[in-house]
Each structure stands twice: as C-alpha cells, then as structure tokens.
N, CA, C and O atoms as CSV, one atom per row, in Angstrom:
chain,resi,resn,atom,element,x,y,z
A,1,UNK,N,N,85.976,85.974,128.022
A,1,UNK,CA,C,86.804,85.715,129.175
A,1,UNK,C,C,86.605,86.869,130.172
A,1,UNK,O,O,86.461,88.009,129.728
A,2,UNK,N,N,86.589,86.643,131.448
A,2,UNK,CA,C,85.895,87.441,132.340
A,2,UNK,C,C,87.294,88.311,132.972
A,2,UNK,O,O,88.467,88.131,132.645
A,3,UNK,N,N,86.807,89.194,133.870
A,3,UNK,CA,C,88.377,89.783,134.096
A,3,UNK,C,C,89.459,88.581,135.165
A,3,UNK,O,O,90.668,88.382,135.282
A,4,UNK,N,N,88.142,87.983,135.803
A,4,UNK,CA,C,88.980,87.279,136.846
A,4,UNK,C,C,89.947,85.963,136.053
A,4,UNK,O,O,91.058,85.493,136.299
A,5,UNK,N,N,89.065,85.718,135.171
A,5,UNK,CA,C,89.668,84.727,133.869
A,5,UNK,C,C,91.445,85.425,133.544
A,5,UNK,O,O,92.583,84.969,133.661
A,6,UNK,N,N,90.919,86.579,133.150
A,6,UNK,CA,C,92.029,87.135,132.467
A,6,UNK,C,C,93.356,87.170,133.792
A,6,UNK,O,O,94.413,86.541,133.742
A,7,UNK,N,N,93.064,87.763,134.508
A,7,UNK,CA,C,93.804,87.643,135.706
A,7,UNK,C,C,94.957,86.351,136.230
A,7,UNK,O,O,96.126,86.090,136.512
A,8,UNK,N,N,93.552,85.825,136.091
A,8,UNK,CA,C,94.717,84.312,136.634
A,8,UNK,C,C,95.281,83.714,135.599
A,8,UNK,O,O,95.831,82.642,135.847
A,9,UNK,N,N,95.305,84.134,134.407
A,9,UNK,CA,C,95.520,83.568,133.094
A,9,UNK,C,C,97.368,84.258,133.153
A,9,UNK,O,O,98.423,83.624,133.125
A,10,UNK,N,N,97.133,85.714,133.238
A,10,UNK,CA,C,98.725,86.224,133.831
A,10,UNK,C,C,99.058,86.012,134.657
A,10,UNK,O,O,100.260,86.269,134.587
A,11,UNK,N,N,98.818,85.625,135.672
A,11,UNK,CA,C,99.414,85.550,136.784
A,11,UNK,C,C,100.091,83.992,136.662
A,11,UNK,O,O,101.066,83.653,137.332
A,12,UNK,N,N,99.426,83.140,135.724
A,12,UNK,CA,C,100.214,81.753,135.331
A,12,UNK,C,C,101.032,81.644,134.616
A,12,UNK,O,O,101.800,80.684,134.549
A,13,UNK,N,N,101.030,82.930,133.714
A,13,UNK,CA,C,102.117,83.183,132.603
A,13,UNK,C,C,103.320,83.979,133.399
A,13,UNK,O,O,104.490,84.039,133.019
A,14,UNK,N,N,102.972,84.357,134.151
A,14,UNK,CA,C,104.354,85.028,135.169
A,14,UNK,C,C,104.688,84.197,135.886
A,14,UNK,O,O,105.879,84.196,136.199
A,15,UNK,N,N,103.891,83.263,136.386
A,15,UNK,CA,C,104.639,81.951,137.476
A,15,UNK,C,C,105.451,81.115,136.509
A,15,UNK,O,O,106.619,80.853,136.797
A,16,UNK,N,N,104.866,80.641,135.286
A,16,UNK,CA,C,106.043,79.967,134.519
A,16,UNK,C,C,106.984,80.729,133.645
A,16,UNK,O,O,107.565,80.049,132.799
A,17,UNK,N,N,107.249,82.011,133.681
A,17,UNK,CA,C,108.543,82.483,133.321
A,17,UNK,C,C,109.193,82.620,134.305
A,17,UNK,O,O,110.338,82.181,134.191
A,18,UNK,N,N,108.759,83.381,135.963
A,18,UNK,CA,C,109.784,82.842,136.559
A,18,UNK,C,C,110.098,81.591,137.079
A,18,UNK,O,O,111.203,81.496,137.613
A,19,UNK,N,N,109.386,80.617,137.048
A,19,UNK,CA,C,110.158,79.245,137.326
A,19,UNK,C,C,110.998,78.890,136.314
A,19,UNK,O,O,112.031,78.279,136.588
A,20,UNK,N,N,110.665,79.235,134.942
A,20,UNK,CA,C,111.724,79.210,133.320
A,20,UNK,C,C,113.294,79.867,133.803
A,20,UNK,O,O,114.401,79.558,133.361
A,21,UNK,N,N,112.973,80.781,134.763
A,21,UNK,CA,C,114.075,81.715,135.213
A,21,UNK,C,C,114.865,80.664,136.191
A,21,UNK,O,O,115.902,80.005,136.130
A,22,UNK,N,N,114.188,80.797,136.788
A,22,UNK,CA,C,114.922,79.457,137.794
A,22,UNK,C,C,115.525,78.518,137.172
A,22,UNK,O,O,116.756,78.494,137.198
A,23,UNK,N,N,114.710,77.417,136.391
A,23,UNK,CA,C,115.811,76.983,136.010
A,23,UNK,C,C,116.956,77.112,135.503
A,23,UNK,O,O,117.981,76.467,135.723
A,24,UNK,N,N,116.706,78.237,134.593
A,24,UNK,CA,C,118.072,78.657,133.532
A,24,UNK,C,C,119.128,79.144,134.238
A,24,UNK,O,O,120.279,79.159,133.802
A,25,UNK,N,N,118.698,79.660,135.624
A,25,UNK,CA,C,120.024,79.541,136.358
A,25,UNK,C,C,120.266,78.765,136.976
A,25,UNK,O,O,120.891,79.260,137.914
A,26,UNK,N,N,120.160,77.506,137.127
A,26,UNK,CA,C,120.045,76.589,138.083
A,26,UNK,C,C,121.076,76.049,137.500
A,26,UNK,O,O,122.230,75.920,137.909
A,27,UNK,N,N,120.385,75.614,136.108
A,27,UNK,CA,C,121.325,74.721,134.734
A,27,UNK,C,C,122.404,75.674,134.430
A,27,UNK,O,O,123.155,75.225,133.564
A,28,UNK,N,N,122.843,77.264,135.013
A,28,UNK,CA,C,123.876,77.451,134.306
A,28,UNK,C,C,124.826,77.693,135.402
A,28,UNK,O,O,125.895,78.152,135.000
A,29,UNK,N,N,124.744,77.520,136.638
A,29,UNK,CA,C,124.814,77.575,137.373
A,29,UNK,C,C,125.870,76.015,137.592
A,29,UNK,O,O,127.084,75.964,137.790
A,30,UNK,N,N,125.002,75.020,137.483
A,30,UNK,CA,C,125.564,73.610,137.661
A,30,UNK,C,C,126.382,73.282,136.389
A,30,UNK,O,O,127.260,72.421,136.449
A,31,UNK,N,N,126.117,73.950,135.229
A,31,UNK,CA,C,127.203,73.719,134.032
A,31,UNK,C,C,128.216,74.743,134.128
A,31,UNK,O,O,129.212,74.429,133.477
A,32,UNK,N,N,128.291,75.614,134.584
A,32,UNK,CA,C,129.374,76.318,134.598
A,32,UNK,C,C,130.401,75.915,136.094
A,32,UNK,O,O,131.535,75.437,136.136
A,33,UNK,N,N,129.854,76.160,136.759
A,33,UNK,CA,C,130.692,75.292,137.673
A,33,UNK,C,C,131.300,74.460,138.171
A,33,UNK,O,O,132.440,74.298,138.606
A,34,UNK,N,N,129.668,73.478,137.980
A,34,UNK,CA,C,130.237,71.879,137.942
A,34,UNK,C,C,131.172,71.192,137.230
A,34,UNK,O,O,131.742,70.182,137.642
A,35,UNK,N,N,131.403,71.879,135.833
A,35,UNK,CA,C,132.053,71.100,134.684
A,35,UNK,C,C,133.306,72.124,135.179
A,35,UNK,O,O,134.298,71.616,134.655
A,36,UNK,N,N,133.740,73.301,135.921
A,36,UNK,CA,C,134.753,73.794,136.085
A,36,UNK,C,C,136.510,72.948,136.357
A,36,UNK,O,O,137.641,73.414,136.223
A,37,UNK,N,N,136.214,72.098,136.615
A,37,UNK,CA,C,137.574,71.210,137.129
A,37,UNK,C,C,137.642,70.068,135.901
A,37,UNK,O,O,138.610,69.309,135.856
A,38,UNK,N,N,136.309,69.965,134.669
A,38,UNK,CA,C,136.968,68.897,133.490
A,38,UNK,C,C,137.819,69.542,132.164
A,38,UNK,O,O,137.508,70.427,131.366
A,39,UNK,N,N,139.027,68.702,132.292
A,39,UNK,CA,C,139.727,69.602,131.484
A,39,UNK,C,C,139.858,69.412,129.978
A,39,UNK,O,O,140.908,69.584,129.359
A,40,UNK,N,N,138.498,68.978,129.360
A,40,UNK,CA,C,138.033,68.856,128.250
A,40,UNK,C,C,138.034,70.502,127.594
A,40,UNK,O,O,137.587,71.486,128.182
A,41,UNK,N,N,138.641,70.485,126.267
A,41,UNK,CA,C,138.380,71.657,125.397
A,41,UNK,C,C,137.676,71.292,124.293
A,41,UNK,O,O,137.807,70.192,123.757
A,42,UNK,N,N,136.821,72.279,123.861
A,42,UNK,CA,C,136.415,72.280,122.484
A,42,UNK,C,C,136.929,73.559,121.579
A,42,UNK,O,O,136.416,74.533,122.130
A,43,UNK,N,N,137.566,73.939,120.644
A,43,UNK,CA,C,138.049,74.886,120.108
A,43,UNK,C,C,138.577,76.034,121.291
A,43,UNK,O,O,138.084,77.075,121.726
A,44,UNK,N,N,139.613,75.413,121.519
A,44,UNK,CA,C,140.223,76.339,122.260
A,44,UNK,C,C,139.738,76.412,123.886
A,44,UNK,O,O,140.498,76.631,124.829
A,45,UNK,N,N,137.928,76.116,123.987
A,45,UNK,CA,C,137.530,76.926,125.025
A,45,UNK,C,C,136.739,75.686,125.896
A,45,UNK,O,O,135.847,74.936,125.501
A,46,UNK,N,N,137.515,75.767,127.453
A,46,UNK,CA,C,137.123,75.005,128.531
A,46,UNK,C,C,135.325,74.522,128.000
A,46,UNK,O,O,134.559,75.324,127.466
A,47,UNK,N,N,134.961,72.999,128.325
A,47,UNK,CA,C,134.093,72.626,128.483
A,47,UNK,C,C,132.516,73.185,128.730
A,47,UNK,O,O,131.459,73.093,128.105
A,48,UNK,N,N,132.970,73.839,130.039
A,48,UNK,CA,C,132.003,74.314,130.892
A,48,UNK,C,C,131.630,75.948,130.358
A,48,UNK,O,O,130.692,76.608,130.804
A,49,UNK,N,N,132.500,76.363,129.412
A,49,UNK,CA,C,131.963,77.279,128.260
A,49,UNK,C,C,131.365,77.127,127.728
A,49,UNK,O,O,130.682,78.144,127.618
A,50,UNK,N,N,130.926,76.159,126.979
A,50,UNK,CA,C,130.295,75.490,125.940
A,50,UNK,C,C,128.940,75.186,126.770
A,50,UNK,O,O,127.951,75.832,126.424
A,51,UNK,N,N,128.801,74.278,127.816
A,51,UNK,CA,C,127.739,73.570,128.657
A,51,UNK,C,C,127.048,75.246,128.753
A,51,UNK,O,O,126.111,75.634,128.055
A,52,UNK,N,N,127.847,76.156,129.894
A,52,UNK,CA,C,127.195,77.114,130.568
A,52,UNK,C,C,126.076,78.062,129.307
A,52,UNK,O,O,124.911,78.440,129.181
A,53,UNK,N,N,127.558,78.078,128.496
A,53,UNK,CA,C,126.479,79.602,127.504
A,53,UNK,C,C,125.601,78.867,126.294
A,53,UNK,O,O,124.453,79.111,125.922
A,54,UNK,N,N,126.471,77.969,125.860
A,54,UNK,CA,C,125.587,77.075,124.493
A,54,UNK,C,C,123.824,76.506,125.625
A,54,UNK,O,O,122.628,76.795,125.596
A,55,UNK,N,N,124.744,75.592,126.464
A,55,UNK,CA,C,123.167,74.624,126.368
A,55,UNK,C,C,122.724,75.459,127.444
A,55,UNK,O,O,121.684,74.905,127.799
A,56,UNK,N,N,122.873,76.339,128.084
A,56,UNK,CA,C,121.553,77.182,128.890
A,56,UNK,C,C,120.873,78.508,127.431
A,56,UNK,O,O,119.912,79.266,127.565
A,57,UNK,N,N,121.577,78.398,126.455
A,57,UNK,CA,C,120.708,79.066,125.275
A,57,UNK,C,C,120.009,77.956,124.588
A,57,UNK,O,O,119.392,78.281,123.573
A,58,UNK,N,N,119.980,76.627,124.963
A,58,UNK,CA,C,119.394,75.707,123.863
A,58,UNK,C,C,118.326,75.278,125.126
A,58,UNK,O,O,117.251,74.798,124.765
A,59,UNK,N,N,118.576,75.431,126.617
A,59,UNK,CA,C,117.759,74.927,127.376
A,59,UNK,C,C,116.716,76.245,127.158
A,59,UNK,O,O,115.529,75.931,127.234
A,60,UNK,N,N,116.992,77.666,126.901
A,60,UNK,CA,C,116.108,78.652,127.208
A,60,UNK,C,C,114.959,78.612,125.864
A,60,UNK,O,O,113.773,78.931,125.958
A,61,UNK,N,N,115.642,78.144,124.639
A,61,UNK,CA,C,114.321,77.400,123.746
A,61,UNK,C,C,113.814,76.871,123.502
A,61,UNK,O,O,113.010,76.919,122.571
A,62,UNK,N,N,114.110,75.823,124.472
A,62,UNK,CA,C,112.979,74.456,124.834
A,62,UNK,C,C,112.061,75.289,125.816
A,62,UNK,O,O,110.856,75.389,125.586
A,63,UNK,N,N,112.574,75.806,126.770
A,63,UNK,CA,C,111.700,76.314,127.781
A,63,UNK,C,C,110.438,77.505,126.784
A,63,UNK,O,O,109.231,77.370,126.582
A,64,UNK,N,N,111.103,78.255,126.497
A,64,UNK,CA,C,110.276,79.016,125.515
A,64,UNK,C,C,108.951,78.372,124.996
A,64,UNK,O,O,107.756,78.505,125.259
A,65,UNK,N,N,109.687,77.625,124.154
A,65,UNK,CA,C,108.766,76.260,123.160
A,65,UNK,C,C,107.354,75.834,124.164
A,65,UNK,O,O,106.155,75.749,123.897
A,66,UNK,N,N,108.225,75.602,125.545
A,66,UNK,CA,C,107.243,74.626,126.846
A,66,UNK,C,C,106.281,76.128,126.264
A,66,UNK,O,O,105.658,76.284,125.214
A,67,UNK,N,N,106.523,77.221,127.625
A,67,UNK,CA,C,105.519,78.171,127.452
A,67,UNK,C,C,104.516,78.575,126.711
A,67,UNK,O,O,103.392,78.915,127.079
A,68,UNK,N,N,105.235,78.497,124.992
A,68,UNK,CA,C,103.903,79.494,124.455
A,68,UNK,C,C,103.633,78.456,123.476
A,68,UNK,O,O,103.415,78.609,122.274
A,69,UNK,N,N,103.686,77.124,124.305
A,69,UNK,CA,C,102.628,76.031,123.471
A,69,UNK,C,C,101.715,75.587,125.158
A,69,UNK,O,O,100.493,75.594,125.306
A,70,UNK,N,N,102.419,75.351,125.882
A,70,UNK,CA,C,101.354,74.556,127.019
A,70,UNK,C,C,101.073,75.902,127.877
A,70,UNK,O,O,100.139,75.503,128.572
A,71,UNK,N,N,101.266,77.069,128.212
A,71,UNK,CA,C,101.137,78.007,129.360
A,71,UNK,C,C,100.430,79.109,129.009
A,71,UNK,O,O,99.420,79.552,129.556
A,72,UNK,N,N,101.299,79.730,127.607
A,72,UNK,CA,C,100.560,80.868,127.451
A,72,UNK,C,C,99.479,81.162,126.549
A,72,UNK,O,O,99.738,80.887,125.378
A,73,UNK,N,N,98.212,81.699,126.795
A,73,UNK,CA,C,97.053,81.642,125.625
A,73,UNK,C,C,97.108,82.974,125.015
A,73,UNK,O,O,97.897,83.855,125.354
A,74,UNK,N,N,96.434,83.046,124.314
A,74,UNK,CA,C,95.857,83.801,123.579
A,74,UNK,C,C,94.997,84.849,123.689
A,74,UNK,O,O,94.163,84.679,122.799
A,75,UNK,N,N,94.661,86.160,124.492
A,75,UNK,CA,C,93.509,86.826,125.019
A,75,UNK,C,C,93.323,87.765,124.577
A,75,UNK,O,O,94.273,88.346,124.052
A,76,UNK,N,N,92.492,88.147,124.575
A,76,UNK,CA,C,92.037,90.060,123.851
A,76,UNK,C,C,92.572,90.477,125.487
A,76,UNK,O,O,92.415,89.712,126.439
A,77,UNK,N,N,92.986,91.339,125.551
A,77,UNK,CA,C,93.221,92.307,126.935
A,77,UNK,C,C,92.167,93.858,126.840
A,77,UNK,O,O,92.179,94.739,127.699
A,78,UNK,N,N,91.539,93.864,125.906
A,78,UNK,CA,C,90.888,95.030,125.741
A,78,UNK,C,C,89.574,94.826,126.987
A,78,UNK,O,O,89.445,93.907,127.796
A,79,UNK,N,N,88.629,96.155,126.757
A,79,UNK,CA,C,87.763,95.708,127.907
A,79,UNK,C,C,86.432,95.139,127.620
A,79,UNK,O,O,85.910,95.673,126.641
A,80,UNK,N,N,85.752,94.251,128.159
A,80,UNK,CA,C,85.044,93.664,128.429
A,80,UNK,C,C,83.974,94.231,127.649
A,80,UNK,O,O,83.822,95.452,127.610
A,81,UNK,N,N,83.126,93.338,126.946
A,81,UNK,CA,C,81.704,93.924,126.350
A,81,UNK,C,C,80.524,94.344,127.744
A,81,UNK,O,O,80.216,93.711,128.754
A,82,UNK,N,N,80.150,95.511,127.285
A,82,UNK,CA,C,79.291,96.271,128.436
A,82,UNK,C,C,79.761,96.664,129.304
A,82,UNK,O,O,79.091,97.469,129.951
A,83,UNK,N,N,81.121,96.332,129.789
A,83,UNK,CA,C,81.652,97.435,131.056
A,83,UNK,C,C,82.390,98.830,131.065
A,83,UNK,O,O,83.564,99.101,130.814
A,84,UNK,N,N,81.575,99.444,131.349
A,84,UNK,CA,C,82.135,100.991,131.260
A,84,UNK,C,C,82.372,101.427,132.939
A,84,UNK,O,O,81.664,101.441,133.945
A,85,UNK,N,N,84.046,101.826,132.542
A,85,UNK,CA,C,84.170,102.563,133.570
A,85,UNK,C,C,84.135,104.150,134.245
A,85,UNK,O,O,84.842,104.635,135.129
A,86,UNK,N,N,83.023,104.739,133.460
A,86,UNK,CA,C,82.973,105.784,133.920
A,86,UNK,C,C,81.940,106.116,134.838
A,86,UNK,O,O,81.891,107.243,135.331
C-alpha cells in the first residue's frame, strides 16, 4: 500500500467517525428531548432517560460494528519497502 493509499485510507476512517459522531448526537439529542414531555417511566426514571443514555449506547455499537467491519482496514503504518528518509 503506497503512502497516498495509506492516506486516504485515514482520512476515510476519520470521515466516518466523525459522521458516527454526528449521529450519536443527533439521536441523543432527539431522544432526550423529544421524548422530554412523555410521561412514561421505567423504574423510577423518565422515558427519555432510558431512549437518551441506553439507546445512544446501543446506537454507538452498531455504529462501531458499521466501522470496523465496512470502513476501517487493516494497514501496516510502518514505512514503505525502499524508502529511506535520510
């Protein structure tokens, strides 16, 4: 894999963690808020407790899962056979 290989190879693995980022606030964002006015409890604790912290931790291991099966590979990062930088 060449350096320019390697390059754009991170630079895709940083575009889909922060879009991973995005969503997870997006989704906790719209579950914590949105569900703010249903006055559903589960053990004691408002709805939108449950939505915000449970399923944006169950959405952040699907997202995970997405990444380091479809996004992120596998690379030696060491340097290149024959290139010396001195």
């Amino acid at each position: 894999m060449t350096a320019g290989e390697k390059y754009r190879q991170t630079r895709r693995e940083a575009a889909g963690t922060g879009w991973a980022l995005v969503v997870l606030i997006v989704f906790w964002c719209l579950a914590g808020f949105g569900l703010s006015r249903v006055e559903v409890r589960i053990l004691h604790l408002p709805l939108w407790v449950w939505a915000a912290v449970g399923g944006s931790w169950l959405l952040a291991l699907g997202l995970v899962k997405y990444l380091t099966t479809r996004v992120f590979r596998d690379m030696d990062l060491g340097e290149e056979a024959g290139h010396d930088d001195r």
